[in-house]
C-alpha positions in Angstrom: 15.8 -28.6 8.2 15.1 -25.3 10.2 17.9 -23.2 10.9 17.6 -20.2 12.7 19.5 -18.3 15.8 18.5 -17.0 19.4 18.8 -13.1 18.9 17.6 -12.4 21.8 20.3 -13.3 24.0 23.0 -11.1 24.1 26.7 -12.1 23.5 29.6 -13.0 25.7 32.0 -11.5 23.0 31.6 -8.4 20.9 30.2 -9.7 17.3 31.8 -6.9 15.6 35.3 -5.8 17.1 36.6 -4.4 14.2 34.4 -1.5 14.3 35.9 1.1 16.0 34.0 4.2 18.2 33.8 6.2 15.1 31.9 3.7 13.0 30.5 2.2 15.8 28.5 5.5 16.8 27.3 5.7 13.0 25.9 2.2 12.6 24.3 2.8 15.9 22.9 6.0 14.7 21.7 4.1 11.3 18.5 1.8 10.9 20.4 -1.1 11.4 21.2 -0.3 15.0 17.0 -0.4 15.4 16.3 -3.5 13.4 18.7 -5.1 15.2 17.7 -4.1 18.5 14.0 -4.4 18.3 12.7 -5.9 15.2 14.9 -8.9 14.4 13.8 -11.4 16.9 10.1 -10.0 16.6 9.8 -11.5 13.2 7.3 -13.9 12.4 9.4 -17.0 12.3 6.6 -19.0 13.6 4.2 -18.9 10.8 6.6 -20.2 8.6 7.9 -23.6 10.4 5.2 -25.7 9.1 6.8 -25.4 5.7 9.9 -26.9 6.6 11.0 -29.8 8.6 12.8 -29.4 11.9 15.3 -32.4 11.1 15.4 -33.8 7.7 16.6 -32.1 4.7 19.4 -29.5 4.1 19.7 -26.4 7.3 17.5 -23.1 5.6 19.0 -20.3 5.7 19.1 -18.5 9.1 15.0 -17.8 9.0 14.9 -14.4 11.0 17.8 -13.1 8.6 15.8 -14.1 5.3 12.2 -12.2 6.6 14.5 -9.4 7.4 15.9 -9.3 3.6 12.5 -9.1 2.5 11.7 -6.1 4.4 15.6 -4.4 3.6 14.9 -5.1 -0.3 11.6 -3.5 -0.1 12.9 -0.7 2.1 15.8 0.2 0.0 14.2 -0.7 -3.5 16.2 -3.2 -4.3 16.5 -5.7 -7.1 17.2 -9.4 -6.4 20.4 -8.8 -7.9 21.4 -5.6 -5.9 19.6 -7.4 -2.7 22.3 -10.4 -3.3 25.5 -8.3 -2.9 23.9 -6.0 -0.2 23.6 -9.5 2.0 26.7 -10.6 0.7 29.0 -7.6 1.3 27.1 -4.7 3.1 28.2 -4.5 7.1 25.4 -2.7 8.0 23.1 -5.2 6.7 25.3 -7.7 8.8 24.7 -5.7 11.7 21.2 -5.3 11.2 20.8 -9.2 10.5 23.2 -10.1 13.4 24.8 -12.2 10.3 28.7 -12.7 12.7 30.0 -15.5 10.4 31.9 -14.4 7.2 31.6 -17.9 5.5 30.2 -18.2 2.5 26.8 -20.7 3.9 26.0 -17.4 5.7 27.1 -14.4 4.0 25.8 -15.8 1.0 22.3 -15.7 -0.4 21.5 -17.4 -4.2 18.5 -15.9 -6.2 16.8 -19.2 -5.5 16.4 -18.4 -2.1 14.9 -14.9 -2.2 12.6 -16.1 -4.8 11.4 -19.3 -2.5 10.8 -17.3 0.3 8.8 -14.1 -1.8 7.1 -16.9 -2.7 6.3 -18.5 0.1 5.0 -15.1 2.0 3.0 -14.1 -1.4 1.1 -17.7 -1.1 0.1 -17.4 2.6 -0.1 -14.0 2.9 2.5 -13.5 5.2 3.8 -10.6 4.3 0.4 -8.6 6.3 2.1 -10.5 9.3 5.6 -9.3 8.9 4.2 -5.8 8.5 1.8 -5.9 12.2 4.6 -6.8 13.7 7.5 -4.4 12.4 4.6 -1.5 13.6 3.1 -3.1 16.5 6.8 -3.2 18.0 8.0 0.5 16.8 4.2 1.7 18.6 5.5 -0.1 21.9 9.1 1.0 22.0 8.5 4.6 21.0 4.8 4.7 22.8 2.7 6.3 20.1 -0.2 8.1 20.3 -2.7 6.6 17.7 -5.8 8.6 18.7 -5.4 11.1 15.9 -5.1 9.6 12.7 -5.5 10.3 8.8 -6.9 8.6 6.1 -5.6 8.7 2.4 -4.8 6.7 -1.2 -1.7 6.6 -3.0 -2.0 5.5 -7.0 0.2 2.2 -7.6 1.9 1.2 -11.5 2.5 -2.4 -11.8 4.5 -3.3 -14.2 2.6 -3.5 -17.5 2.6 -1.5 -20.4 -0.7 1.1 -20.5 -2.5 0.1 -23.8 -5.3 1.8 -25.7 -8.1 -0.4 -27.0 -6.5 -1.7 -30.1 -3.7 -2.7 -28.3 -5.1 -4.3 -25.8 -7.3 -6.5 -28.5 -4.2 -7.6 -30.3 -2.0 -8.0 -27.3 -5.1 -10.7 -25.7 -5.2 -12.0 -29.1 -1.7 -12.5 -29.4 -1.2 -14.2 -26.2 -4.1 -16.8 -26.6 -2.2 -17.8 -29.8 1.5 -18.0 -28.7 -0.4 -20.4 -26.1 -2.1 -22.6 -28.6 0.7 -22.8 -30.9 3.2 -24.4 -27.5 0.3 -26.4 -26.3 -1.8 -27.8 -29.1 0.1 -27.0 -32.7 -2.2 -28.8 -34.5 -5.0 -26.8 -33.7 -2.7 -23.8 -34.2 -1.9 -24.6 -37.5 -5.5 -25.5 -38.6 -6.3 -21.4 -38.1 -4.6 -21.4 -41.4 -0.9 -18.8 -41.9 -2.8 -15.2 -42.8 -4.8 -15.2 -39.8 -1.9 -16.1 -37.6 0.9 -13.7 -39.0 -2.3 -11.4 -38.6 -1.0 -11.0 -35.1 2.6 -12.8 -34.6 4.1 -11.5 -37.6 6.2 -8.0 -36.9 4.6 -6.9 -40.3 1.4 -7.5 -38.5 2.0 -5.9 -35.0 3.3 -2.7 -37.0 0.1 -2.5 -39.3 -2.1 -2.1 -35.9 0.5 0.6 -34.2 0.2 3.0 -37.2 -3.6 3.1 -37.9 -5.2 6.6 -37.8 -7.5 8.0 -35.3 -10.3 8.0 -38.2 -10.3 4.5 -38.4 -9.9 3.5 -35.3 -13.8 2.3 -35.0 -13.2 0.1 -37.9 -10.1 -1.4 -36.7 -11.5 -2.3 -33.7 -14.7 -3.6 -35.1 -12.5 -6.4 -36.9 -10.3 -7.1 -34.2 -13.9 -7.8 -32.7 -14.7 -10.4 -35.0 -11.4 -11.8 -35.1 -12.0 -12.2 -31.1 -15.3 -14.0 -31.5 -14.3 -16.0 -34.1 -11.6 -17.8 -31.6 -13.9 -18.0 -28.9 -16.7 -20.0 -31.2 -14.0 -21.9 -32.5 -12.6 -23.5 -29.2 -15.5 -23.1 -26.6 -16.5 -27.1 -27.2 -12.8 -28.1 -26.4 -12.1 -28.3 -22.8 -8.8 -28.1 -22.8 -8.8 -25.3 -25.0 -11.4 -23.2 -22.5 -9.5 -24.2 -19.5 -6.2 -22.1 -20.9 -6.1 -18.8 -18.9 -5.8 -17.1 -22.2 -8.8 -18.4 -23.5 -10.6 -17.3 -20.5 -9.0 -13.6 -20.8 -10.7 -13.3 -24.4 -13.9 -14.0 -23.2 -13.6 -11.7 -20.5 -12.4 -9.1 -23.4 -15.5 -10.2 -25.9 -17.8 -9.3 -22.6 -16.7 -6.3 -21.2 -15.7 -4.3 -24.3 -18.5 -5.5 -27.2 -22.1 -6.1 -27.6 -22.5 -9.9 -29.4 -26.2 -9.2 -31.9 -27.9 -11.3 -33.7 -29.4 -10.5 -37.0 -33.1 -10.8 -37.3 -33.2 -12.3 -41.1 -29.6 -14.1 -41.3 -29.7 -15.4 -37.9 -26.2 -14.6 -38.0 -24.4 -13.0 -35.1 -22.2 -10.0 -35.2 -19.8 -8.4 -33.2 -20.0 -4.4 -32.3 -17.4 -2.5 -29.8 -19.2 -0.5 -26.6 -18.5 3.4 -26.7 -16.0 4.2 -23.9 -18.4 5.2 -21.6 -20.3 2.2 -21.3 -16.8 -0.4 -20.4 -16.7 -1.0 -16.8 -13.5 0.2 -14.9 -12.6 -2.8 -13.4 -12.4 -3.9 -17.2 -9.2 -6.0 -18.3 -6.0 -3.5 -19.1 -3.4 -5.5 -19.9 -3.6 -9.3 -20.8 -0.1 -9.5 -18.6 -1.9 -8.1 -15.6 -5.6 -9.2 -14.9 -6.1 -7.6 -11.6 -4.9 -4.3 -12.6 -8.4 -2.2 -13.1 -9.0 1.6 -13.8 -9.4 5.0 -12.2 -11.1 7.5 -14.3 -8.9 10.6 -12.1 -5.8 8.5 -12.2 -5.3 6.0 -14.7 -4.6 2.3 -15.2 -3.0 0.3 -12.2 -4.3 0.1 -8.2 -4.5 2.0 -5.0 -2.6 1.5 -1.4 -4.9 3.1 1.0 -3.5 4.0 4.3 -3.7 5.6 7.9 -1.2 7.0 10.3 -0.6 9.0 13.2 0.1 12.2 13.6 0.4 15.1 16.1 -0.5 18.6 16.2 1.3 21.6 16.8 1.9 22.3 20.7 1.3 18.8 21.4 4.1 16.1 22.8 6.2 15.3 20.2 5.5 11.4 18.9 6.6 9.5 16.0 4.2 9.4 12.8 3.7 5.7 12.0 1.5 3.8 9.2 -1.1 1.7 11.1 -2.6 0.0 8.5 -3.2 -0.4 4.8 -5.1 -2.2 2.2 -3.9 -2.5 -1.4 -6.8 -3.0 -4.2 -7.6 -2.7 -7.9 -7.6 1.2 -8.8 -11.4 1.2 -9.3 -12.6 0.4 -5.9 -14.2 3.7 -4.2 -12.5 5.3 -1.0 -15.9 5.3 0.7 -15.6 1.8 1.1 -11.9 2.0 2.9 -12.8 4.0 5.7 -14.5 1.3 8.4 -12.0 -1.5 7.4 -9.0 0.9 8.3 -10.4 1.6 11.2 -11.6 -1.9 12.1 -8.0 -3.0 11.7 -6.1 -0.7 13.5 -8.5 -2.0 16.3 -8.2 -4.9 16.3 -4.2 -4.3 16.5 -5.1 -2.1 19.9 -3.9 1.0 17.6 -7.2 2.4 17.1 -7.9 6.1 16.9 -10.4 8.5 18.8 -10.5 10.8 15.7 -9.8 10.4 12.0 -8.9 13.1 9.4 -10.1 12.5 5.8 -11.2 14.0 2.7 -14.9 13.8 1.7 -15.0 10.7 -0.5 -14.6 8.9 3.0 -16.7 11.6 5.2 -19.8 10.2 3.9 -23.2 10.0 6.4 -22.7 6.7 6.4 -19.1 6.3 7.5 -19.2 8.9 9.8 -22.3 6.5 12.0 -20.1 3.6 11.6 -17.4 5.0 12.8 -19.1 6.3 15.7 -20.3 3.1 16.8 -16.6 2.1 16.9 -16.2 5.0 18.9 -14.2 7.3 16.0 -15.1 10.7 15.3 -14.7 11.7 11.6 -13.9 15.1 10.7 -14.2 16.1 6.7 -15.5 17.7 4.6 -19.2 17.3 3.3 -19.5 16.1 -0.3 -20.7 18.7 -2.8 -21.1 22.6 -2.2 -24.2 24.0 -0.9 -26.4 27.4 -3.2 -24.8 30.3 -2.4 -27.5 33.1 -0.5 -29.9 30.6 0.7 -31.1 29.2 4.0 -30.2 26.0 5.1 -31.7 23.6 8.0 -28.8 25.2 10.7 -30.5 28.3 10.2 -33.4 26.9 11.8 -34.2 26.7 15.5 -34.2 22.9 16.4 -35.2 21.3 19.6 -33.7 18.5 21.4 -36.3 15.8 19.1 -34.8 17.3 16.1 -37.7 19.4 15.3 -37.9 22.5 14.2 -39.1 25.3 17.0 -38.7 28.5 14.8 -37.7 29.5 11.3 -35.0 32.1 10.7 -37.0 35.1 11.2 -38.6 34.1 14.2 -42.1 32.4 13.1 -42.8 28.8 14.9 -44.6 26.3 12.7 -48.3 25.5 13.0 -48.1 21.7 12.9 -44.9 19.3 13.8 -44.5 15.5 12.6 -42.1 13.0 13.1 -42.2 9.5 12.0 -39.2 7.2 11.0 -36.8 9.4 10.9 -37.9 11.5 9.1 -39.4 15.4 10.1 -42.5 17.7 8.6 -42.8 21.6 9.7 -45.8 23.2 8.6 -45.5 26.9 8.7 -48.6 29.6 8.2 -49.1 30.2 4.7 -49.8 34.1 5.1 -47.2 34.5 7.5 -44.6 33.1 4.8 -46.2 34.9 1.4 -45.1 38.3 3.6 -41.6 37.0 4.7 -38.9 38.7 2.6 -36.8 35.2 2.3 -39.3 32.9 0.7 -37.2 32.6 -2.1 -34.4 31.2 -0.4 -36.1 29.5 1.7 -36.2 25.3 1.8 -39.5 25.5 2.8 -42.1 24.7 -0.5 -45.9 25.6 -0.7 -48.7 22.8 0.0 -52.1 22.4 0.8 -52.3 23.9 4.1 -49.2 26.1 4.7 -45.4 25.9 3.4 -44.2 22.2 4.1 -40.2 22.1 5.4 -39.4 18.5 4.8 -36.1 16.8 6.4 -34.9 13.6 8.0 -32.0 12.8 10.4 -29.3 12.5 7.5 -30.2 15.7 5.8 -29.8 17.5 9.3 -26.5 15.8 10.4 -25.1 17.0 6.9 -26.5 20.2 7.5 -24.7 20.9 11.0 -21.2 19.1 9.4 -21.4 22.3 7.0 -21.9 24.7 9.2 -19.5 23.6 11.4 -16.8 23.5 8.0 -16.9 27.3 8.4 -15.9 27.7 11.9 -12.3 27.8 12.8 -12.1 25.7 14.7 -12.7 22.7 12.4 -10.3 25.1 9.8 -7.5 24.6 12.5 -8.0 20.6 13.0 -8.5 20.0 9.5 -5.6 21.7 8.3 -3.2 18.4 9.4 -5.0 16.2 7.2 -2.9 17.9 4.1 0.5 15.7 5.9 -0.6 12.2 4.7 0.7 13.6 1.1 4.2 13.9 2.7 3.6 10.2 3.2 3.0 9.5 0.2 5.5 11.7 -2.0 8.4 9.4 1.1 7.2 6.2 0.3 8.0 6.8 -3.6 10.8 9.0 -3.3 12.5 6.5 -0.4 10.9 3.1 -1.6 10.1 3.8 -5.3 6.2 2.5 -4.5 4.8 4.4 -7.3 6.2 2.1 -10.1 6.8 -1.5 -8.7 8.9 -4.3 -10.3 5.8 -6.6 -10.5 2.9 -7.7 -11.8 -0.6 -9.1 -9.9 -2.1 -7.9 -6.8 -0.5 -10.7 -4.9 2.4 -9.5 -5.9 1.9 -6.1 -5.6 0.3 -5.9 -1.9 3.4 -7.8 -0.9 5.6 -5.3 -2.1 3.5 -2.1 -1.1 2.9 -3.6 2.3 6.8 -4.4 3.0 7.8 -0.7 1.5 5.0 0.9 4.1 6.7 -1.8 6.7 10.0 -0.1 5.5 9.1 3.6 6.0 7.9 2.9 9.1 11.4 1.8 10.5 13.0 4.8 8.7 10.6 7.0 10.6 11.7 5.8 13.5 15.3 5.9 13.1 14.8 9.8 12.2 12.1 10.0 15.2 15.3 8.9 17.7 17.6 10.9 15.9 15.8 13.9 16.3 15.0 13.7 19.8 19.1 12.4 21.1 20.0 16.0 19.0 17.4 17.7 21.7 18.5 15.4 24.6 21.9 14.9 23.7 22.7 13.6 27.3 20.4 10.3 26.8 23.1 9.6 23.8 25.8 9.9 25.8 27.1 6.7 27.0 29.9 5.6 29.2 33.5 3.9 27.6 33.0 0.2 28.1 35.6 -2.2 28.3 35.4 -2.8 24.6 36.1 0.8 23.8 38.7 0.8 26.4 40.5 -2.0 24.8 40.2 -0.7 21.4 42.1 2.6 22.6 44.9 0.8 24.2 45.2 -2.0 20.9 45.5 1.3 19.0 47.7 3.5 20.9 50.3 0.5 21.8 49.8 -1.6 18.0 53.5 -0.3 17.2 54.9 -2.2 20.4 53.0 -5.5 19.2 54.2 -5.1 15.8 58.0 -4.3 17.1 58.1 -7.1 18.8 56.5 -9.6 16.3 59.3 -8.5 13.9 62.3 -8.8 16.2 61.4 -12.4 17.3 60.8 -13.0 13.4 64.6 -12.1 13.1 66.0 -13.5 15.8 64.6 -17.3 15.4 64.5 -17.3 11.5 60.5 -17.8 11.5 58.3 -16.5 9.3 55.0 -17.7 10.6 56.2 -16.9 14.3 53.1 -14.2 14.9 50.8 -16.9 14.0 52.2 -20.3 15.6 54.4 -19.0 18.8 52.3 -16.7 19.5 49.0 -16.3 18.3 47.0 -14.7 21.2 49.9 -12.3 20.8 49.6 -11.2 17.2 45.8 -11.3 16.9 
């Protein structure tokens, strides 16, 4: 049965009297004071109803309060355990929850729970939702500018141990049996006890941690053929090949060895790939499938993500993360560029103009973008010869065709077709000219031939305009988005998650960016009441008023309590004579 609360209307009676003006101004200087506020009742609540029926069964827990836990665990790094006695005990999380009721149905949250409800977001992909609308609300409230952004990736650990090769044989190997021994003994057992303690035994295990470097080749060569053997043996029995661990050995046998067949024995036999030629979105750790490889950074996967920012003489405005996209560690930035954008978009957070490195400044980013009406600025791939002429040292005319070269001389013959651009310049006139060897141009038939299209020209002006600098002083702001990164690991530990998958993993990452986000903002007000300090100040209400005069005149209360305690001879007076009067 759904159970959840109207926070949106406010109420008759203060929720929290027992804070008085000291605590009271720093919860509501705190991020609780802001969740409460503005995110809370913004939560997704919606998209989960469907799971749950509005009058049959036992009452959920109060729905906003649990979607708000997901994002506090995240925000604070929290484990369930920790996230338990934070809802169970912490008054600011109260606050931020708008949890009022100290009994145990409300103040109390059961593993169970948390795990239901990661579950649930995880499996629908609910947590993107919860993140759109934490930002979309904190862009409202605080009014950001998103027309200049940045562009970046962040390296992600799961939580998997890194193996070599060797490891990573024996590990597969060892899971596909601990499998078949629970589900199918009898099959287990027919693999006969040597081949088995091979790689369950602790004798076993140790014998492939301590082999040398030397014979390294040769170990994995026959943990190879003990691979291959399995696979032949099983790949007729269904049940057997449906077993996800079965699966992950094939996809072992294929990406890290070459299966021959020799030409006289028709036999076939096994030999392991060099390095070089294992793809990196190869299998790393039997326990994590998705996790793939970088070659700069490791084993694991990437967050990439855009935010705001503001430049220097500008109106001050809060730095918020737009939007993000987590994926295996071996996908290329180029390709993360127009989704980012695309995204942000389609939120109504787009940018004019996007700061990024030159893995996403390629050609063909930069004319997508600017079909979406985005101006990239980075960097150009590569560095050009040093001492030699380029295109921009060419005149060019409005048609992109060249009117002089850079000592003056026009070409004999222009063509254009396609796209693509053909100067033909005097052949005696060049054989004279001082520069022929760092020129472009390159001898032909009936002159020196400049060849070009309209890609080699647009890269040609994006490097001469890298020297100006003015691109030097627009550019230099893109260097921020590794402050980003360095506060959502130092804040939100998202370097080294808890979890394993990239279901699990993007839920976390996205929450922890969700988290940052609401910390930023929190600082972002801060900042500007210290500057402003007359849009903190607020007027005594009548709570404060009353808190003052409870304090200042408890001792008469209490005086007069005890004195009519005396005189009738009751011990429970305060709380059945008069109870308005003691509380």
């Amino acid at each position: 049965m759904i159970h959840i609360k109207d926070h949106k209307t406010l109420n008759i009676f203060e929720p929290f009297p027992f804070f008085g003006p000291k605590r009271r101004m720093l919860i509501e200087a705190s991020w609780a004071k802001l969740f409460r506020d503005h995110i809370l009742f913004e939560l997704p609540v919606d998209q989960i109803f469907k799971n749950y029926h509005w009058a049959m069964g036992r009452p959920t827990k109060e729905l906003y309060a649990m979607l708000g836990v997901m994002i506090l665990q995240q925000m604070h790094d929290l484990t369930d355990e920790e996230t338990i006695h934070q809802y169970a005990f912490n008054m600011e999380w109260h606050y931020a929850l708008d949890i009022t009721d100290e009994s145990d149905r409300a103040s109390y949250l059961c593993a169970k729970t948390l795990w239901t409800m990661r579950h649930l977001l995880t499996d629908r992909n609910l947590y993107g939702v919860l993140f759109e609308s934490v930002t979309d609300k904190l862009a409202k409230v605080f009014s950001v500018d998103t027309s200049k952004q940045r562009c970046d990736s962040v390296h992600l650990f799961s939580n998997m141990r890194h193996l070599g090769r060797i490891g990573l044989f024996c590990r597969t190997i060892k899971k596909f049996l601990i499998n078949l021994k629970r589900h199918h003994k009898d099959l287990f057992e027919a693999l006969g006890q040597e081949f088995t303690d091979r790689y369950l035994s602790k004798q076993g295990e140790a014998v492939f941690s301590m082999v040398k470097p030397s014979e390294s080749i040769r170990t994995l060569e026959s943990l190879g053929a003990d691979l291959f053997f399995l696979i032949e043996r099983f790949k007729e029995n269904e049940p057997i090949t449906g077993m996800s661990s079965y699966q992950l050995m094939v996809r072992l046998l294929k990406e890290q060895c070459h299966v021959e067949q020799d030409a006289e024995t028709q036999a076939q036999r096994v030999s392991i790939k060099p390095n070089k030629e294992v793809p990196s979105d190869s299998l790393q750790n039997p326990s994590d499938p998705d996790a793939s490889y970088d070659g700069h950074k490791g084993q694991g996967y990437q967050m990439q993500i855009s935010e705001t920012y503001c430049q220097e003489g500008e109106k001050k405005s809060l730095s918020l993360i737009t939007e993000l996209i987590v994926e295996p560690a071996h996908e290329s930035d180029a390709n993360a560029l127009i989704p980012l954008v695309e995204g942000t978009q389609k939120r109504g957070l787009g940018p004019k103009e996007v700061l990024v490195d030159s893995l996403y400044g390629s050609d063909e980013n930069c004319e997508k973008a600017k079909e979406l009406g985005v101006e990239v600025i980075s960097p150009v791939m590569g560095k050009p010869q040093q001492n030699t002429l380029t295109l921009t040292d060419f005149t060019m005319s409005d048609e992109a065709t060249v009117s002089s070269c850079p000592q003056g001389y026009a070409p004999v013959k222009v063509k254009t077709k396609k796209g693509r651009h053909i100067a033909v310049f005097d052949l005696q006139t060049c054989e004279g000219c001082l520069h022929l060897n760092d020129c472009p141009v390159q001898l032909g038939k009936k002159g020196y031939y400049l060849h070009y299209d309209d890609k080699a020209l647009r890269l040609a002006k994006r490097r001469a305009h890298e020297k100006t600098p003015a691109f030097q002083e627009v550019y230099r702001f893109r260097a921020g988005v590794e402050g980003t990164m360095s506060q959502l690991d130092r804040k939100t530990g998202l370097k080294h998650l808890r979890v394993r998958g990239l279901a699990s993993v993007s839920f976390c990452a996205t929450l922890k960016a969700a988290g940052i986000n609401i910390l930023r903002a929190v600082a972002f007000k801060n900042s500007e009441n210290e500057e402003n300090p007359t849009h903190d100040q607020r007027n005594p209400g009548l709570f404060d008023l009353i808190y003052v005069f409870k304090e200042r005149f408890s001792f008469v209360r209490e005086t007069f309590v005890d004195k009519m305690k005396s005189y009738f001879h009751l011990d429970n007076f305060g709380s059945q004579i008069l109870p308005k009067f003691a509380a």
